[in-house]
C-alpha positions in Angstrom: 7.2 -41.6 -0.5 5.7 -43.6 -3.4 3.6 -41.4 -5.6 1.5 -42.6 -9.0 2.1 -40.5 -12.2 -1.2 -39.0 -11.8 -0.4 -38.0 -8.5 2.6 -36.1 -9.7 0.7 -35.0 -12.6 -1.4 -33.6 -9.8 1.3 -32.1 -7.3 3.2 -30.5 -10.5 -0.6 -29.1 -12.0 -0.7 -27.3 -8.3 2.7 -25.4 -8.5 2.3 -24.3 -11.6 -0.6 -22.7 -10.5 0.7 -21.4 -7.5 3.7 -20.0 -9.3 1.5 -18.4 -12.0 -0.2 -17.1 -9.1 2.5 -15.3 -7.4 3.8 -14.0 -10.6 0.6 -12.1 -10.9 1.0 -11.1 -6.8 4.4 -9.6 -8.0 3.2 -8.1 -10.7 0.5 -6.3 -8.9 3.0 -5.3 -6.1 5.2 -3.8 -8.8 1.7 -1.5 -10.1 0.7 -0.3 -6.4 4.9 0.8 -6.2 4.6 2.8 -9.4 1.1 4.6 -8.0 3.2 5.2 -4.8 6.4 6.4 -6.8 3.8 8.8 -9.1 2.1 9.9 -6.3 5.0 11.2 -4.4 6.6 12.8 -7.7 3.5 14.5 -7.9 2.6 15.6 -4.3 5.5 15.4 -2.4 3.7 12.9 0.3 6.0 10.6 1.9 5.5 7.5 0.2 5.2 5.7 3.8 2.4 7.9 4.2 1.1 7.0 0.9 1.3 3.5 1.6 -0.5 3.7 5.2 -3.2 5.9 3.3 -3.6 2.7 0.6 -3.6 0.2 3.0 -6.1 2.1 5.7 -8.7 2.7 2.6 -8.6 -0.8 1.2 -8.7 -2.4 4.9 -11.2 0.2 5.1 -10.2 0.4 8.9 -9.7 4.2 9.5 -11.0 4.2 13.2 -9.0 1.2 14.6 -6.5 3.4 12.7 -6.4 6.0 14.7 -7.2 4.2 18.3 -4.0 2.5 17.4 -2.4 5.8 17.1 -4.2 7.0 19.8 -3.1 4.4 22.0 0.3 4.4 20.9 1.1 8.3 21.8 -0.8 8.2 25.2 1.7 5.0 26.0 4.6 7.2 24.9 4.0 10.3 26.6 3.6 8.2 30.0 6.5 6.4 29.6 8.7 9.5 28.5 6.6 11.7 30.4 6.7 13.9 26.8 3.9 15.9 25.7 3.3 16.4 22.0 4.6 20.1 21.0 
């Protein structure tokens, strides 16, 4: 593949910006860790939890949430024949 200088110039332009990029994505990643690692030491909520509760409220998608849920333990208790105690 035959490429001009600016072309490179271009290419090389693109990754840095995509690398800048995900240093910030990484960065932020650490933060929402740290929030999930304060909360816990602070309430004792399972940091899974924690997470789901994060992701649920910025997805904003609390009711397909639960149908999910919903879903998930009428399949199981059919299949296992297992009601919840």
């Amino acid at each position: 593949m035959q490429l001009l200088e600016e072309d490179k110039k271009k290419i090389k332009g693109a990754l840095n910006e995509i690398s800048d990029s995900m240093t910030r994505v990484e960065a932020e990643k650490d933060f929402v860790r740290e929030v999930l690692k304060n909360l816990y030491d602070e309430f004792k909520i399972p940091k899974k939890t924690l997470a789901k509760l994060a992701n649920t409220y910025h997805k904003q998608n609390f009711n397909e949430e639960v149908a999910l849920n919903d879903e998930f333990e009428t399949i199981y208790q059919t299949v296992t024949n297992q009601e919840a105690e």
